[in-house]
C-alpha positions in Angstrom: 13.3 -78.9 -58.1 14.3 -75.6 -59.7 11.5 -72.7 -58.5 11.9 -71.3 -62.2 8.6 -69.2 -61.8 10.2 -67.2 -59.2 13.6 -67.0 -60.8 11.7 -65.4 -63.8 10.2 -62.9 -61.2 13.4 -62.0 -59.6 15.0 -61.5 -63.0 12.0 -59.6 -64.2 12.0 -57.4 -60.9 15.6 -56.8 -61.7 15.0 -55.9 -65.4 12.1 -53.0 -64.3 14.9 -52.0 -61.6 17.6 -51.5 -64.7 14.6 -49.6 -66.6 13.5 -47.7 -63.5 17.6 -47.0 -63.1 18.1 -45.8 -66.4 15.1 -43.0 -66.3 15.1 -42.3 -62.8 11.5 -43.0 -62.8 10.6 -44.5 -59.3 13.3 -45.9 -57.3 16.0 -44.5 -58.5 13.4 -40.6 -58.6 12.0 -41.1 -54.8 13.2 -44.1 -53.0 10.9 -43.6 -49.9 8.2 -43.0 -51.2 8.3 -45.9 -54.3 9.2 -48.1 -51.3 5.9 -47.1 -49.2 3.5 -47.3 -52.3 4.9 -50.9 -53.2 4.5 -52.3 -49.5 1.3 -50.6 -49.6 -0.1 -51.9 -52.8 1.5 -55.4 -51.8 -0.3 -55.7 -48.3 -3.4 -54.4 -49.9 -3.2 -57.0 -53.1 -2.3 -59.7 -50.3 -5.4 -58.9 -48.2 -7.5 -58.9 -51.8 -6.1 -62.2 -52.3 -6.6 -63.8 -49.0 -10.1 -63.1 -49.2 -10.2 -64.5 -52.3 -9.0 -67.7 -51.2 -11.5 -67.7 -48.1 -14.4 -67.5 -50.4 -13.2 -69.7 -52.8 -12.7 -67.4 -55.7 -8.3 -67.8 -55.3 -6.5 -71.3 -55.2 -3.5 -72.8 -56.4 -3.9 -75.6 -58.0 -0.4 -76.9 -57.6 2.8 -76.8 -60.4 5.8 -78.1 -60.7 7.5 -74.6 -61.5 6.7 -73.1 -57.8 7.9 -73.9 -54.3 5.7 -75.8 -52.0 6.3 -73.0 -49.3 2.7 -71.6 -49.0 2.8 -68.3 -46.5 -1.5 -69.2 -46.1 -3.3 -72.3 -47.4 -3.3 -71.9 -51.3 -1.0 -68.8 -51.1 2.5 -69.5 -52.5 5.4 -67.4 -51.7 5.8 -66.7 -55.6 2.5 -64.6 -54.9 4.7 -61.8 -52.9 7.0 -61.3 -55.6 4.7 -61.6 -58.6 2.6 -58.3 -56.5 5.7 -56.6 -56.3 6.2 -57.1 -60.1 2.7 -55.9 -60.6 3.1 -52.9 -58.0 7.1 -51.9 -59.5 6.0 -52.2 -63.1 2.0 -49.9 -62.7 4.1 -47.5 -60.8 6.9 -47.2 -63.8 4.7 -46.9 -66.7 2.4 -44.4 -64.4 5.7 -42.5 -63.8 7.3 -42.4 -67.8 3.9 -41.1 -68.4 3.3 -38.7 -66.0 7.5 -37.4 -66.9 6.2 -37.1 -71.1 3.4 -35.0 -69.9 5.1 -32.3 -68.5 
C-alpha cells in the first residue's frame, strides 16, 4: 500500500517551503517564531478535531490512499501533516500580504 495522500502532503509541504524560501516570508524571515505559530495552530486544530470526533461531528471513514496508523480512534496520522499544510500555507499568504502592504 502506497500512503499517496501523505506523499502529496509532504511534497506539498515542501513546495510552500521552496515558495516560503524564495520570498523569505516565514521560515526562511523568522524561524522561531514560524515554528511556534505552526505547533501552536497544529495542537490547537488537533484539540478542535478531537472534539470533533468525541461528539460525532469528525470520522474517518476509511480509504485506501491513507495509513491505518490512527494517533486517536478516527484520527489518522495524515491529519498532522495536512494541519501543518493548512497552518504553513495561512501563515505565507498572511505574510506576502502583510510584505505588499508596506
Amino acid at each position: 500500500m502506497i500512503p499517496w495522500y501523505l506523499i502529496a502532503l509532504i511534497v506539498s509541504i515542501g513546495c510552500l517551503g521552496l515558495i516560503d524560501w524564495r520570498y523569505k516570508l516565514a521560515f526562511f524571515h523568522d524561524r522561531r517564531r514560524t515554528i511556534v505559530t505552526i505547533l501552536v495552530a497544529i495542537g490547537l486544530f488537533s484539540i478542535w478535531d478531537i472534539l470533533g470526533i468525541r461528539l460525532g461531528i469528525f470520522f474517518h471513514g476509511g480509504s485506501d490512499l491513507t495509513l491505518p496508523i490512527r494517533l486517536f480512534p478516527e484520527f489518522p496520522l495524515e491529519e498532522l501533516f495536512f494541519l501543518a499544510l493548512l497552518t504553513y500555507s495561512s501563515l505565507i499568504i498572511y505574510r506576502f500580504i502583510e510584505s505588499k502592504k508596506s
